[in-house]
N, C-alpha and C positions, 0 to 999 in steps of 0.2 A: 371461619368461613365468611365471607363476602356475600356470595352470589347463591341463593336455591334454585334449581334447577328443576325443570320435570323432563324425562326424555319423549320426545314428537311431541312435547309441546310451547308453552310460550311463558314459563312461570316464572316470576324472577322475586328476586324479596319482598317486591312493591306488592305482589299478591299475597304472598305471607303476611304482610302486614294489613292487608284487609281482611282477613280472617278473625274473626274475634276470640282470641284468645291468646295463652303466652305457652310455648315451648314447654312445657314441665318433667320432672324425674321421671312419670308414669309413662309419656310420649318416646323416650331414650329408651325405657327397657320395652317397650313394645317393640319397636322399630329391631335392638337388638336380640329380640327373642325371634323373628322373624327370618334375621340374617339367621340365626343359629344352622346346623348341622343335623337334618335331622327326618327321618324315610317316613314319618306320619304326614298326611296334610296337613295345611293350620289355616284352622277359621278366625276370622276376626270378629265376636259376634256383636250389634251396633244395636240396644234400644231405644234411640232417641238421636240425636244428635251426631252429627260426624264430623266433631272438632279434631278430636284424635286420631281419627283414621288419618284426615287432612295433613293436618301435623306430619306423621308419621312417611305419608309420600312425598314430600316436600324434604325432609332430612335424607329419607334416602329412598328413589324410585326405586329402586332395584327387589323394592319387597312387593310390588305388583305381580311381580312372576311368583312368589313365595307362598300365598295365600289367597283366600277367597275372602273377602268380602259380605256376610249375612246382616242385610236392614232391615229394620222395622222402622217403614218411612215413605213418605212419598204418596203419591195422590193416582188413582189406577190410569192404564196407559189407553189411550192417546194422550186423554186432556189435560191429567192428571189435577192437581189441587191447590191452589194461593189459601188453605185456611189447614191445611195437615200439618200437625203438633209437631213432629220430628223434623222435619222439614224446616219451620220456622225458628229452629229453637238454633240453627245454624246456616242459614242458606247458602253464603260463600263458601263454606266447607263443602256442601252438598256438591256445590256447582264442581269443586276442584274435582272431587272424586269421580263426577259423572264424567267432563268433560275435559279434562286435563290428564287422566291418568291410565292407565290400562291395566286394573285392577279387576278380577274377574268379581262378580257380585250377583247376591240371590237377592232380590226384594220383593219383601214382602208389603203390599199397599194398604192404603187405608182403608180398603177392600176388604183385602185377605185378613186384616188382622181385627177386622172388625167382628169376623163369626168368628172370632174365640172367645163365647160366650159360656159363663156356666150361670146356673142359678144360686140363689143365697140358699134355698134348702138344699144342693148339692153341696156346695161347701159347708155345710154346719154337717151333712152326713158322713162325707170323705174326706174333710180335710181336720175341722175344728177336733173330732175327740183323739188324734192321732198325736200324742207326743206334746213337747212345749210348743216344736216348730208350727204344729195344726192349730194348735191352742193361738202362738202367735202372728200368726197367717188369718186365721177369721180373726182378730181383734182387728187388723190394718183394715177389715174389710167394714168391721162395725164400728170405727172410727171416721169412716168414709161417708155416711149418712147425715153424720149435722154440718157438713163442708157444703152437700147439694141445697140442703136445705137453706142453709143459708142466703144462696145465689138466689132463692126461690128452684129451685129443680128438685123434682122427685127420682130418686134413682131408682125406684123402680123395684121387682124381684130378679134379675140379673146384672152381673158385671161380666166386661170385658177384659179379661185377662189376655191381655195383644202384646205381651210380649213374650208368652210362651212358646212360637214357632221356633227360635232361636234353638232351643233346644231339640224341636221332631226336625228340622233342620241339618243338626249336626250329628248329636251321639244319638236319633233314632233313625240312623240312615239301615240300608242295607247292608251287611255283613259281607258280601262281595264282593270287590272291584269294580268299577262301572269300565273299565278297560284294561287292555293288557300290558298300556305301556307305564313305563316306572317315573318318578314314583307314581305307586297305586294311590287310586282315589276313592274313598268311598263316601258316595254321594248318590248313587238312589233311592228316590223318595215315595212313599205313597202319596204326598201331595200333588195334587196335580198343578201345573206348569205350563206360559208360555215361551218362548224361549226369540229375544227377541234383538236387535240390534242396539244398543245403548244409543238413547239418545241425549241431544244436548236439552238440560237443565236452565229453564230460563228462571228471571228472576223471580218469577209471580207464580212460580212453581209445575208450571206448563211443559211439559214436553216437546221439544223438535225435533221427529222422526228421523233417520239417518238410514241409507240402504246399506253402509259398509262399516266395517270396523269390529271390536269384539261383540259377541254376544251374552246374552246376561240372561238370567233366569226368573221370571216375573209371576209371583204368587198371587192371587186373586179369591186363593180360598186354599183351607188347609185341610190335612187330617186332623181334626179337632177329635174322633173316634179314640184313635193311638194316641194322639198327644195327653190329652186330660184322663183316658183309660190307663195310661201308663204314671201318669203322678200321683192319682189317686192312690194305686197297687203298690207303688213305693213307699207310700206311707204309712199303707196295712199292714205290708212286709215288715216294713226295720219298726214302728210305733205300734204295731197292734199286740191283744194281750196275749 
């Protein structure tokens, strides 16, 4: 191939190549797991970074209709953020996917992902005596102490575990349909949501409101009750004595 393409929009390989990164095996089987054959929805879930998503609409649009889009990313809307982690770790990427593509997308902001807070005697109670996994789940956690100290930062008696939405998101939706037409989709959430017109992604990571076009689903706060009540239970169940 020559030329990459985006459809209604203006992408051509010159954009590909300001994206920072290279094509790789991992970006080909997404892309062809996407095209695949197949009556489930398919989530793409994004902690950080959205080189690959990028990637992936650039090889071949046609997987915007195919799936949905779940980030943990971005700065809350209007103003949004020039200093959000996710965001920065990719901005050209960001920009393709907000602004070139018509990929439907749930985002969760630096908002939303910021109450997903537990504390360290929550996880030394629910997580650490649970199996090796718990065992080695609180180590990552108490390895993470002489990292702050170092910068001089005190972390404190809480962490933010912000990229567990990804999951009350996807496999903790509703058991329903959220409609009648096929394929079914099951995406009701207890989080609540605003639901808003995608805007264009500037470079400084700012927002440009837009009245028309798809809409996207924008998280500001989650079920933190269900999500962290349901990992915890998991753990009980399959690691407890």
């Amino acid at each position: 191939m020559t030329d990459w393409s985006i459809e209604e929009g203006v992408m051509d390989r010159r954009m590909l190549q300001n994206i920072t990164h290279e094509i790789d095996e991992e970006v080909q089987q997404a892309t062809q797991e996407a095209m695949r054959d197949d009556p489930l929805p398919l989530y793409v879930t994004v902690g950080g970074g959205l080189t690959e998503m990028a990637s992936a609409l650039l090889i071949e649009p046609k997987i915007a209709q195919r799936c949905t889009l779940v980030w943990i990313g971005g700065g809350s809307h209007p103003q949004g953020s020039p200093q959000e982690y996710n965001f920065n770790l990719d901005k050209k990427a960001a920009q393709v996917v907000f602004n070139d593509t018509t990929v439907p997308i749930f985002q969760v902001t630096e908002k939303g992902y910021g109450t997903c807070q537990v504390s360290d005697t929550e996880i030394q109670a629910h997580v650490a005596p649970f199996g090796a996994i718990g065992a080695w789940l609180y180590q990552r956690i108490v390895e993470g102490y002489p990292v702050f100290e170092r910068y001089g930062l005190n972390a404190g008696e809480t962490w933010t575990l912000g990229d567990s939405p990804l999951v009350l998101l996807t496999a903790l939706t509703g058991w329903v349909p959220s409609g009648r037409s096929r394929p079914f989709k099951y995406e009701r959430t207890s989080s609540p949501y605003q639901e808003l017109f995608v805007p264009r992604l500037k470079d400084d990571g700012s927002y440009e409101p837009r009245r028309e076009g798809r809409l996207m689903r924008v998280f500001d706060s989650v079920d933190t009750r269900l999500m962290f009540g349901d990992f915890f239970a998991k753990l009980r169940m399959d690691y407890g004595a």
